[in-house]
Residue, then its C-alpha position, 0 to 999 in steps of 0.5 A: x198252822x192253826x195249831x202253831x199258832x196256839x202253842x206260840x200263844x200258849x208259849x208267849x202266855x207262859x213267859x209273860x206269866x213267869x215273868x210277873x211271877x218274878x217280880x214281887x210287887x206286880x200291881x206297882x207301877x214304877x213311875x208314879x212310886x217314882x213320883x211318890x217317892x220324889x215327893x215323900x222320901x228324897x228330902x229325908x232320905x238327902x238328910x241322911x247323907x253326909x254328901x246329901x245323895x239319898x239314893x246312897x241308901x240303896x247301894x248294895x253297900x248300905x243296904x239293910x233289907x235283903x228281899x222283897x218283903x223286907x222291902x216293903x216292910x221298910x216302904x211302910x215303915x217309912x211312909x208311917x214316918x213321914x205321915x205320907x197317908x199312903x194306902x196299899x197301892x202307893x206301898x206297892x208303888x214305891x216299892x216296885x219303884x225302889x226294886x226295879x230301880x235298886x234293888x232287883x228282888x225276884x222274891 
């Protein structure tokens, strides 16, 4: 019984592991970039647009990055656009926001 209940812990362990493995940005938490990002980024991104719908950007038809790290890279470059003051953890944020959200990247 004991000895049961180690391996589903082990087991349970494993998952969770593996899990966090796959997702790219695993200290983000997605509702605040999702704040971050309603603060920063909807109004710029709503210009973009002819119909003024920003998340168009992320569909899979607009889209320009093609993995995590290139991302990330377009997080950072717009948030040094807009002179956000972002640190590390807010990047990581958004980005987390974004790929849970749109993008899905494992890597």
């Amino acid at each position: 019984m004991v000895m049961r209940q180690f391996s589903l812990a082990v087991s349970i362990a494993l998952l969770s592991w593996s899990a966090a493995q796959a997702q790219p940005f695993p200290t983000g938490v997605a509702a605040k970039g999702q704040a971050l990002h309603a603060a920063k980024c909807v109004s710029c991104h709503n210009s973009m647009m002819p119909d003024g719908k920003g998340e168009e950007l992320y569909s899979e038809f607009s889209r320009k990055m093609t993995n995590a790290t290139q991302l990330k890279g377009m997080v950072e470059f717009c948030a040094n656009r807009t002179r956000s003051g972002w640190f590390e953890e807010e990047i990581a944020h958004v980005s987390r926001y974004l790929n849970d959200s749109f993008y899905k990247y494992t890597k």
